[in-house]
C-alpha positions as a Markdown table, in Angstrom:
| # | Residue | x | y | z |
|---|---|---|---|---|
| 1 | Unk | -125.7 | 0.5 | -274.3 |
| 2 | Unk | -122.2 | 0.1 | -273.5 |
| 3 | Unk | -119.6 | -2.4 | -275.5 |
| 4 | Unk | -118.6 | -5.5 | -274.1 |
| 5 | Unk | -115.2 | -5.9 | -273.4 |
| 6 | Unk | -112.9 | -7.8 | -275.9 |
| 7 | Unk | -110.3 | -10.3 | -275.1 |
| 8 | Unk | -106.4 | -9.4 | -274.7 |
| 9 | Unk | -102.8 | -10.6 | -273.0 |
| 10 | Unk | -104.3 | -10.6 | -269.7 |
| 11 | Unk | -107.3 | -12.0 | -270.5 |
| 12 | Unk | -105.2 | -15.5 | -272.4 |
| 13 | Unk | -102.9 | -15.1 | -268.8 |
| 14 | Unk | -105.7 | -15.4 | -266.8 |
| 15 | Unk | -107.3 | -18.4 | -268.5 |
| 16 | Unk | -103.8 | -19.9 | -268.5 |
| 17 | Unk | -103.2 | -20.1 | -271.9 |
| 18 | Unk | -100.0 | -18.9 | -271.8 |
| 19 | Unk | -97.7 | -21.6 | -271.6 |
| 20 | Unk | -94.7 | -22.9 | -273.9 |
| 21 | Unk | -96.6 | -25.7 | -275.2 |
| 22 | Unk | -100.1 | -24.1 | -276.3 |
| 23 | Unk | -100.2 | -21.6 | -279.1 |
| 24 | Unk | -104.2 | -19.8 | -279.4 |
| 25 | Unk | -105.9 | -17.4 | -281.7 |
| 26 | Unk | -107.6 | -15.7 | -278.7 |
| 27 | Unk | -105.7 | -12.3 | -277.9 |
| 28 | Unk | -108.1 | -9.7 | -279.7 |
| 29 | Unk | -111.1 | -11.6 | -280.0 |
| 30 | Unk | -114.4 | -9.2 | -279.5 |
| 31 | Unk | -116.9 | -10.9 | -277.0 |
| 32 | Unk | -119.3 | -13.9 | -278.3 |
| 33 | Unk | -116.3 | -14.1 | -280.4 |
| 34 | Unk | -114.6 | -17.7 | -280.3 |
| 35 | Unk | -110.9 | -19.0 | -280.6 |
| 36 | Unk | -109.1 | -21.9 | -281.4 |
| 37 | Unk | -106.6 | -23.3 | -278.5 |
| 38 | Unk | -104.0 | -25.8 | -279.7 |
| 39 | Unk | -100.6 | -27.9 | -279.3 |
| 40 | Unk | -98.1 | -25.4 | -280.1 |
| 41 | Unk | -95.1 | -26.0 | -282.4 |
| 42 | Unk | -93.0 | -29.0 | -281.0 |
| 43 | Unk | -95.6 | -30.5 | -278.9 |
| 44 | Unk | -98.2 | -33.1 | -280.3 |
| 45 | Unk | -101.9 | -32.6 | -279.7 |
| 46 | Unk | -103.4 | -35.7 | -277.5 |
| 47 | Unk | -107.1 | -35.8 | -278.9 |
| 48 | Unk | -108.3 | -32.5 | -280.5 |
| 49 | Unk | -108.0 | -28.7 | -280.3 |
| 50 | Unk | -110.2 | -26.8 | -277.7 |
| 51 | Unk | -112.4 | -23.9 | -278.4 |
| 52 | Unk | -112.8 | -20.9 | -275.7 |
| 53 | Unk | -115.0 | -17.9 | -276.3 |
| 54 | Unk | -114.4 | -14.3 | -274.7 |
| 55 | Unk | -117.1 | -13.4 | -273.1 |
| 56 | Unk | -117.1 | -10.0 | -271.1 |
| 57 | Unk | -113.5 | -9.7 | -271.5 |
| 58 | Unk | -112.6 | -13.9 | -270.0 |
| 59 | Unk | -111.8 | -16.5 | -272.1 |
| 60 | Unk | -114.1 | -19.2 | -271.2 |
| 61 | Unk | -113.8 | -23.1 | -273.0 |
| 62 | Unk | -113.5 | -26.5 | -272.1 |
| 63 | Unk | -110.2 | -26.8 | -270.5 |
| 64 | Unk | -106.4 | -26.9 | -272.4 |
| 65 | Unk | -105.8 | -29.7 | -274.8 |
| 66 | Unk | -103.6 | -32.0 | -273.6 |
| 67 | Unk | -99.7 | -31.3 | -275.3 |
| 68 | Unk | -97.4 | -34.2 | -275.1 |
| 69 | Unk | -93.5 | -32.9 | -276.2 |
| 70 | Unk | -91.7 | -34.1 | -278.9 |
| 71 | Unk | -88.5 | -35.7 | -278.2 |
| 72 | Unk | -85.7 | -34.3 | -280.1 |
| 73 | Unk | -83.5 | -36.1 | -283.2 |
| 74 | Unk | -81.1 | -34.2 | -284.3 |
| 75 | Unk | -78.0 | -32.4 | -283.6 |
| 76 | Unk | -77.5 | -34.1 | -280.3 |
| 77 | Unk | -74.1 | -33.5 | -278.4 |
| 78 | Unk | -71.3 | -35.6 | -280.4 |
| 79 | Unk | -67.7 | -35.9 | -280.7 |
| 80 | Unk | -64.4 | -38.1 | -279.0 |
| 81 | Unk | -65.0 | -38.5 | -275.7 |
| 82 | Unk | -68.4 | -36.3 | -275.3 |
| 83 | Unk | -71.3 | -37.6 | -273.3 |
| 84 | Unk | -74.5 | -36.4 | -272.1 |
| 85 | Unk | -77.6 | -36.7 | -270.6 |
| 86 | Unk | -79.9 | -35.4 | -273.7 |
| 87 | Unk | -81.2 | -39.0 | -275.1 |
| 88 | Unk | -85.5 | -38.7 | -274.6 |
| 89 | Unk | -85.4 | -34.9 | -274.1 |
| 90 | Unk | -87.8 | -33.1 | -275.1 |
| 91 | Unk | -89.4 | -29.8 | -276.8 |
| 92 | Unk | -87.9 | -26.9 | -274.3 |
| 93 | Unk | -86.3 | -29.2 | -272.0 |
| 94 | Unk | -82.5 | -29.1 | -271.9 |
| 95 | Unk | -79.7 | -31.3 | -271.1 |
| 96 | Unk | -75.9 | -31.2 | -270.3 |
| 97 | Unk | -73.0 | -32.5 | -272.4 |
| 98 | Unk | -69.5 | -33.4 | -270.5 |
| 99 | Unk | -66.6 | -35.2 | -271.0 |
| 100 | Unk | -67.0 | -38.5 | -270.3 |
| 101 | Unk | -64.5 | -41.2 | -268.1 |
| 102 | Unk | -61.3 | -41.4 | -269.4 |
| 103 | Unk | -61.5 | -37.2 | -270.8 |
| 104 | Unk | -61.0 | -34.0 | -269.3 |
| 105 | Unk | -61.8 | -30.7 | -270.1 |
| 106 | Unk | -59.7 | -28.7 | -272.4 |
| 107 | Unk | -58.5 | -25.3 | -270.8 |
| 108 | Unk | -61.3 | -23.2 | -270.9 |
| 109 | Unk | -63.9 | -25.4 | -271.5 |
| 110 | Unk | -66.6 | -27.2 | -269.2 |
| 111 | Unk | -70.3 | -28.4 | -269.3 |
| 112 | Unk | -72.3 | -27.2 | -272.1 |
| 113 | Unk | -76.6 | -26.6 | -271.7 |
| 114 | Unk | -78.4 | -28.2 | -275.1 |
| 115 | Unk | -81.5 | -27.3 | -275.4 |
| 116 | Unk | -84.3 | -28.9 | -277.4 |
| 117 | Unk | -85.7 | -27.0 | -280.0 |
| 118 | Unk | -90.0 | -27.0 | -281.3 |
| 119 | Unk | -87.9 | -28.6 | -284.9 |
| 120 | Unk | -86.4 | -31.1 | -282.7 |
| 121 | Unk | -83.6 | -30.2 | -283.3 |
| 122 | Unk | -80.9 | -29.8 | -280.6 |
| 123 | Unk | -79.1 | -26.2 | -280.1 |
| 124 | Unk | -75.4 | -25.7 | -277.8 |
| 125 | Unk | -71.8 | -26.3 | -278.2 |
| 126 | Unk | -70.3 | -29.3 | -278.0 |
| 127 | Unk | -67.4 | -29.0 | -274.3 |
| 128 | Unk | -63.6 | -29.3 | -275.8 |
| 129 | Unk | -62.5 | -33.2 | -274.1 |
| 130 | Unk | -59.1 | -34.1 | -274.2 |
| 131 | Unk | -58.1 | -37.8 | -273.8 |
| 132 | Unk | -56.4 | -39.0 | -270.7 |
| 133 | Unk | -53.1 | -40.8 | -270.0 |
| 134 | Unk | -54.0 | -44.3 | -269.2 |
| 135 | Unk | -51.2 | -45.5 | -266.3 |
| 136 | Unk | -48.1 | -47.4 | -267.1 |
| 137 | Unk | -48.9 | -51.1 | -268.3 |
| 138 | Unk | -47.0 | -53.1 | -265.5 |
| 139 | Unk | -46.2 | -57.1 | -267.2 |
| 140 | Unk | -43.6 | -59.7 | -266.2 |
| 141 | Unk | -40.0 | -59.3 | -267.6 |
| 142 | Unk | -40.6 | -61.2 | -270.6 |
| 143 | Unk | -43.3 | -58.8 | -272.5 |
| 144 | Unk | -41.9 | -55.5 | -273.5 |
| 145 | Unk | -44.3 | -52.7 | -272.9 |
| 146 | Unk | -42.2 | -49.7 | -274.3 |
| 147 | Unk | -44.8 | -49.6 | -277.2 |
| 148 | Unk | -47.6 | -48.6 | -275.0 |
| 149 | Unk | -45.5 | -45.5 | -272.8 |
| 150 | Unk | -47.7 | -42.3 | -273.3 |
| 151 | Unk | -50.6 | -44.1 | -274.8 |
| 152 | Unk | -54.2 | -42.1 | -273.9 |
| 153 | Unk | -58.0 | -43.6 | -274.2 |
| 154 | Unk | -59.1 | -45.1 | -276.9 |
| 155 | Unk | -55.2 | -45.3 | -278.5 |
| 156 | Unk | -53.9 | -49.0 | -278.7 |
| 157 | Unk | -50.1 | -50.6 | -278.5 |
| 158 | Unk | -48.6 | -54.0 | -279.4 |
| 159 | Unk | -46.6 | -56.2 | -276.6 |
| 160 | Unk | -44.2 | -58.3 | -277.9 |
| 161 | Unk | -40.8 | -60.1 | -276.3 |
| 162 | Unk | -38.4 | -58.0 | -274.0 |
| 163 | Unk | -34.7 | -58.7 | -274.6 |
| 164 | Unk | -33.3 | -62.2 | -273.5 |
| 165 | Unk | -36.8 | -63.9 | -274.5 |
| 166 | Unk | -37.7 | -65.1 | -278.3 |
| 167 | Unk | -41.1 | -64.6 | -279.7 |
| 168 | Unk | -43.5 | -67.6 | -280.6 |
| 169 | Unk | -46.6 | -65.9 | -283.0 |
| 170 | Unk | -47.5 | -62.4 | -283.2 |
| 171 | Unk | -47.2 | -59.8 | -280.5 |
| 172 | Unk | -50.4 | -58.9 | -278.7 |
| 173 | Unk | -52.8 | -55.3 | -279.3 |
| 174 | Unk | -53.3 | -53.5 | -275.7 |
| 175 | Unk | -55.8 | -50.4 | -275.7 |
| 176 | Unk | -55.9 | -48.0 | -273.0 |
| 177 | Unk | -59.2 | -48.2 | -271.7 |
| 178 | Unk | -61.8 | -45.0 | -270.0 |
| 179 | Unk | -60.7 | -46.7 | -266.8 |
| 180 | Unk | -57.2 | -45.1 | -267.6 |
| 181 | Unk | -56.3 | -49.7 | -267.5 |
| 182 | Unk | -54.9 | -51.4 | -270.4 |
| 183 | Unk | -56.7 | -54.2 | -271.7 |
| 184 | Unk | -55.4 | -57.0 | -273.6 |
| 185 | Unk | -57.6 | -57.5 | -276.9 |
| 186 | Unk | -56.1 | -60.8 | -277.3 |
| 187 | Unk | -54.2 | -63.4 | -275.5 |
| 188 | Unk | -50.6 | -62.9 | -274.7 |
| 189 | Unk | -47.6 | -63.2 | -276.5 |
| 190 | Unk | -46.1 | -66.4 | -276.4 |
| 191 | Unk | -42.3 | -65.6 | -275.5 |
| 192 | Unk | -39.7 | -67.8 | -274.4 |
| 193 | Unk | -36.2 | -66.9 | -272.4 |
| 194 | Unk | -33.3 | -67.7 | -274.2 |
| 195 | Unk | -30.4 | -69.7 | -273.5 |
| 196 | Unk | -26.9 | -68.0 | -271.8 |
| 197 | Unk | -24.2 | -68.8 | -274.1 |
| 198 | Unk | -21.5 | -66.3 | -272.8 |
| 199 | Unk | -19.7 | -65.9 | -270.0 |
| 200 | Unk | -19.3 | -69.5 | -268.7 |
| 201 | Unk | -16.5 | -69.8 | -266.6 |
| 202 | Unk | -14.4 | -73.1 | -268.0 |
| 203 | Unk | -11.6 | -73.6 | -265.4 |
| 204 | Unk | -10.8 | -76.9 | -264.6 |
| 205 | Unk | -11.0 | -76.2 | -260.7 |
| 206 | Unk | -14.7 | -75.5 | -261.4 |
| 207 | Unk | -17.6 | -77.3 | -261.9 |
| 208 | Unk | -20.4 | -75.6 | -263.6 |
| 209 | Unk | -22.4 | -77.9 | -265.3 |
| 210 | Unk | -25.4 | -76.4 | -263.4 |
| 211 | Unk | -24.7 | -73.6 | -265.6 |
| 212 | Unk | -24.8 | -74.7 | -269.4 |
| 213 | Unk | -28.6 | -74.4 | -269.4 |
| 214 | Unk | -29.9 | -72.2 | -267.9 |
| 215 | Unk | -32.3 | -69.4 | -269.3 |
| 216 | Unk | -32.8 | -65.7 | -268.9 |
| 217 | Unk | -32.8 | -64.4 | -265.2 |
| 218 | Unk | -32.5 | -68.0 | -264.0 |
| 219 | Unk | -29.6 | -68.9 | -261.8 |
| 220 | Unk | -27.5 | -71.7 | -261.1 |
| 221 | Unk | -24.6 | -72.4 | -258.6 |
| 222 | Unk | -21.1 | -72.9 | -259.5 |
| 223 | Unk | -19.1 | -75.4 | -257.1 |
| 224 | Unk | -15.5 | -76.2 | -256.8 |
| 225 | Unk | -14.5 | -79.5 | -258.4 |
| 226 | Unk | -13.4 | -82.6 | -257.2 |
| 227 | Unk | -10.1 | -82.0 | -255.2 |
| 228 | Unk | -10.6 | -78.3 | -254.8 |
| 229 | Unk | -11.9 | -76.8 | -251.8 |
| 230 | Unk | -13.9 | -73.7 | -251.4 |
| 231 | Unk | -17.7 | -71.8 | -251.4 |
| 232 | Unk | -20.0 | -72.3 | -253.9 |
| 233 | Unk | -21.0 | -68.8 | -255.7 |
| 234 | Unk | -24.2 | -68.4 | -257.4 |
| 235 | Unk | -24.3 | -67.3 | -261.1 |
| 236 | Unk | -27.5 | -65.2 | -263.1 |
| 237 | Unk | -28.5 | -65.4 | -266.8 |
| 238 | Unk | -28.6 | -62.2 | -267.6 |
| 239 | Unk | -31.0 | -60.6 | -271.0 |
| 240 | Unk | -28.0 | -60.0 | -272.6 |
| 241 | Unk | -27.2 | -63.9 | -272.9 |
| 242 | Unk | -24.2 | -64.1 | -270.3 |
| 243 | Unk | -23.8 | -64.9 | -267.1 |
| 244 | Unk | -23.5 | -62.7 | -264.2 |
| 245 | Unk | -21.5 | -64.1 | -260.6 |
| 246 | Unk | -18.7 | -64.0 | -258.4 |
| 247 | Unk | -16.3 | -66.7 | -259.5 |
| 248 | Unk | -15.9 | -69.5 | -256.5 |
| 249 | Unk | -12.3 | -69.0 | -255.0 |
| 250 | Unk | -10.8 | -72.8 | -254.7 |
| 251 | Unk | -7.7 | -73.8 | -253.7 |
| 252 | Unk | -6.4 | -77.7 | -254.6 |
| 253 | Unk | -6.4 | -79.9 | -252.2 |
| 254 | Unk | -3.2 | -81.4 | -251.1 |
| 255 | Unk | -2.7 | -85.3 | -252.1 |
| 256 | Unk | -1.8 | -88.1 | -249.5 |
| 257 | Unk | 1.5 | -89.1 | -249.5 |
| 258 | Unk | 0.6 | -93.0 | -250.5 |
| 259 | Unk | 3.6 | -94.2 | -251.8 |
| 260 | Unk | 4.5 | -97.8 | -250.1 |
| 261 | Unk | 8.1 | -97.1 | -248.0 |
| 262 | Unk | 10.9 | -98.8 | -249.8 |
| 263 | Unk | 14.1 | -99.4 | -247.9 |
| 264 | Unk | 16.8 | -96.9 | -250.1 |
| 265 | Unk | 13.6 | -95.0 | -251.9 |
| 266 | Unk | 12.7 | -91.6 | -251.5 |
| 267 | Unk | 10.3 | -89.3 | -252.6 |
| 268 | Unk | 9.5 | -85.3 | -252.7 |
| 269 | Unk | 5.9 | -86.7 | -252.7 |
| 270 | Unk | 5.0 | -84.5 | -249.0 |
| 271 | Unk | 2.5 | -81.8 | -250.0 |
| 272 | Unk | 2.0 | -81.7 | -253.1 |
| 273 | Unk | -1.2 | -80.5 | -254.2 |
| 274 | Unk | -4.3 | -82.0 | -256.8 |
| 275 | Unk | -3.0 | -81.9 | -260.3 |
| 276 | Unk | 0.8 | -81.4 | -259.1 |
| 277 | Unk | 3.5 | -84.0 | -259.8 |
| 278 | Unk | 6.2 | -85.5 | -257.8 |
């Protein structure tokens, strides 16, 4: 009588037992002999374990159990400016870890495979990300932004008055955002323009009342006063605190002669000019 044939490698292939998530103790089973099919490590078993028998060298049961993977916990992708796609990932399943918006890859690094261990425990090396230059922070004239020049994501900078303006409060926090944008993290500073103090012209042919007021990078228009002639020149407040223009060129007008004619009376009273005497 000859010997049945047992039960090997070929013989768990062909009953498709041979697949990450399904461990067995069927290779080298005689026949009539039975074996246990299971979840393997990493996997958890979805009502019970099955039972197969070799019988004339086939593994014969009642069908795989069914395996559902275990997601993993632990030593996911981290680290400033790292992001991935590995959250829910599973026992043998892999995922990919980049540098997120606002980062760039270090020279020589690049996207990095993770791969989910039966422990549930993640396996790879975390990509080298290097934070970007967020672009120049643009405001009006009266917020100095110097604070925030070569700022990258994530890094934050205070705003406060620019010369020629006085500040009301505190200056305001700015962080460079993944969008490579500042962002104001409060509201602005409160800064108001000074008043120019220097450089008012004071002639007496001028009038420049206009000007006594003003405030930084306003401007006001200086005029010739009554009984000069000339072009009015415009004048600009300047951050410094002085004013900034072309003096008005004005020439005195010349006075009426309107002294009554007196018989024996003369006068050198012909042409004089405002402010002169005769």
């Amino acid at each position: 009588r000859l010997a049945s044939a047992g039960c090997d490698a070929s013989s768990a292939s062909a009953a498709n037992l041979v697949q990450p998530q399904i461990r067995h103790t069927c290779i080298g089973k005689s026949d009539t002999q039975k074996c246990v099919v299971e979840c393997n490590v990493g996997y958890t078993i979805v009502g019970t374990a099955s039972v197969y028998t070799c019988t004339n060298g086939a593994l014969v049961g009642s069908g795989l159990p069914n395996c559902i993977a275990n997601p993993c916990n632990y030593s996911a992708p981290n680290g400033i400016g790292i992001t991935s796609n590995c959250a829910g990932v599973s026992t043998d399943s892999n995922c990919t870890a980049t540098c997120g918006m606002g980062y760039s890859y270090a020279n020589g690094s690049g996207p990095q495979i993770f791969s989910c261990g039966a422990l549930g425990t993640f396996s790879g090396t975390n990509p080298s990300c290097v934070a970007s230059a967020c672009d120049a922070l643009v405001l009006d004239a009266q917020y100095r932004t110097a604070a925030c020049t070569g700022k990258v994501t994530s890094q934050s900078c205070l705003v406060d008055c620019s010369v020629g303006w006085s500040l009301t409060g505190s200056p305001a926090p700015f962080e460079c955002k993944a969008s490579s944008k500042f962002a104001a993290l409060s509201s602005f500073p409160t800064c108001q323009p000074k008043t120019c103090t220097e450089n008012i012209p004071a002639d007496a042919e001028l009038n420049t009342a206009a000007c006594r007021s003003i405030t930084t990078l306003q401007n006001c228009t200086a005029t010739c006063a009554n009984g000069y002639d000339g072009m009015p020149e415009t004048y600009t407040c300047l951050t410094s605190g002085a004013l900034q223009g072309t003096r008005p060129n004005c020439t005195a007008q010349v006075c009426p002669n309107s002294i009554p004619s007196i018989q024996g009376v003369t006068n050198n009273c012909n042409g004089v000019k405002f402010g002169g005497s005769c």
